[in-house]
C-alpha positions in Angstrom: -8.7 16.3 12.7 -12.4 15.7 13.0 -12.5 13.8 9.7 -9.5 11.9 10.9 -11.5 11.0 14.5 -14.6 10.0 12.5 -13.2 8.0 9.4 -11.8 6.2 12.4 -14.8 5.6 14.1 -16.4 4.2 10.9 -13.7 2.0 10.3 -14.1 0.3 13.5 -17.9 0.1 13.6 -17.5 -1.7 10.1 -14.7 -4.3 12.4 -16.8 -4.6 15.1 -20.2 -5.6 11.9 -17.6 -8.0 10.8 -16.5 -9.7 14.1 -20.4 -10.1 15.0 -21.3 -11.9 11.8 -18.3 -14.4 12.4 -20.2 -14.9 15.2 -23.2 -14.9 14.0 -22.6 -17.2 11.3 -21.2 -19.9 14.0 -24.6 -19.0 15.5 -26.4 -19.8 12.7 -24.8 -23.4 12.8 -25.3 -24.5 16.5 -29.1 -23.0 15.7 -29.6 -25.6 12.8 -29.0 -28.2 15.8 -30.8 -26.6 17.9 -34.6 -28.2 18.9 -36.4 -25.2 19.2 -35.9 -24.0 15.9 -38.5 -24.7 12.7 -37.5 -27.1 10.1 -38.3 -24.8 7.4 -35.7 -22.1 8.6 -33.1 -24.5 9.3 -33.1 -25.3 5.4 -33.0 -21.8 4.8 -30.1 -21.8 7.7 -28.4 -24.7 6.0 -27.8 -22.4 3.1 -26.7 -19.4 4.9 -24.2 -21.3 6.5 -22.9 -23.0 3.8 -22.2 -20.0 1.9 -21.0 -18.2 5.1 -18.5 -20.9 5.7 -17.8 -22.1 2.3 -14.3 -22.2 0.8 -15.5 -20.9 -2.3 -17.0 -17.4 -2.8 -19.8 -17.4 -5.6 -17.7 -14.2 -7.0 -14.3 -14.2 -6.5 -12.5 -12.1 -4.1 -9.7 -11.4 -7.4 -12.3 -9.8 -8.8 -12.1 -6.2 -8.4 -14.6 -4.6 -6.5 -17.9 -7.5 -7.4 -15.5 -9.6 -5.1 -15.5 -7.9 -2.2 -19.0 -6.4 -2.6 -20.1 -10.3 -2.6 -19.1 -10.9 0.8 -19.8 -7.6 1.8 -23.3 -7.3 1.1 -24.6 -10.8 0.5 -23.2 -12.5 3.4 -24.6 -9.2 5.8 -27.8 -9.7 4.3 -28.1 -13.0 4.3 -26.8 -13.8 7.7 -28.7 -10.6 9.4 -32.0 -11.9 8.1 -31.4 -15.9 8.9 -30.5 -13.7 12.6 -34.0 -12.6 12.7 -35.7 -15.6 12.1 -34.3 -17.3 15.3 -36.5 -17.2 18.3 -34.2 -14.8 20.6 -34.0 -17.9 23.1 -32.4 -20.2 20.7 -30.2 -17.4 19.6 -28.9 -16.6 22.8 -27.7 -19.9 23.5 -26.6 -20.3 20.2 -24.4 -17.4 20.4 -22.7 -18.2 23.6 -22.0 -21.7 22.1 -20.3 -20.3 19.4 -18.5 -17.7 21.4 -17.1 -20.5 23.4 -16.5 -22.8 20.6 -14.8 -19.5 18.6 -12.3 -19.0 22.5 -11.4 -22.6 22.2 -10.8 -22.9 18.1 -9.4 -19.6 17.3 -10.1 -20.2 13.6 -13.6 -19.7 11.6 -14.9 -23.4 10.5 -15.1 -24.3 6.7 -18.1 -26.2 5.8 -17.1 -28.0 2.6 -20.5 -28.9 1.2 -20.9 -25.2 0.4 -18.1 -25.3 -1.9 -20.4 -28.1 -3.7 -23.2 -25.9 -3.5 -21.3 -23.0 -4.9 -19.6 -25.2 -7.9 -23.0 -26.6 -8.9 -24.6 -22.5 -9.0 -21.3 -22.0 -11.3 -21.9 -24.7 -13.3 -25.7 -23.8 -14.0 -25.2 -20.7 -14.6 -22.5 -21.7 -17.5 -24.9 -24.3 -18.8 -27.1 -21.2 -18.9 -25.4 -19.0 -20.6 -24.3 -21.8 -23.1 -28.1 -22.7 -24.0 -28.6 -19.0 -24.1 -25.8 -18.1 -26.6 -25.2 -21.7 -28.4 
């Protein structure tokens, strides 16, 4: 019964990790318009957010296990660390815009040009791999 209680408990604290970086990644957008925040961190943001909100996963979800683990631990990463690079000011704000903006859409935004940015990673990678093997 305890293992049943606390598998539970796990399994909702890995919901609730998920549900704040949907938010989080809507953050990280509004921040990149934000005034207050450093040019050089919103390029790095620009990135986050494009693969956050991208289409396109740079591994698959189909495939088994490297799929899911992409999102999984990638995306956390990535998003958690552009998180601590925003002044807790701008964040704040940022994160009651996208709250609101999340109330009013109900749906998570797709930002198409990091479906471009994830094509043109695929396609280097194959042009390396050719050059390497060819």
């Amino acid at each position: 019964m305890l293992l049943k209680s606390s598998t539970k408990s796990f399994v909702n604290k890995i919901y609730n990790y998920i549900d704040i970086l949907k938010l989080d990644s809507i953050a990280l957008w509004f921040s990149t318009k934000h005034p207050e925040t450093s040019f050089l961190i919103k390029i790095f943001i620009w990135f986050v957010v494009a693969y956050a909100l991208s289409p396109i996963d740079l591994i698959p979800d189909f495939i088994p296990i490297l799929g899911l683990l992409d999102d999984l631990i990638l995306l956390a990463i990535t998003v958690t660390f552009a998180v601590k690079l925003i002044p807790v000011k701008v964040l704040g704000r940022c994160r009651a815009l996208a709250q609101q903006w999340f109330d009013r859409q109900k749906k998570h935004p797709t930002v198409y040009y990091g479906a471009i940015i994830v094509v043109a990673i695929w396609i280097s990678l194959v042009v390396m791999i050719f050059e390497l093997y060819f």
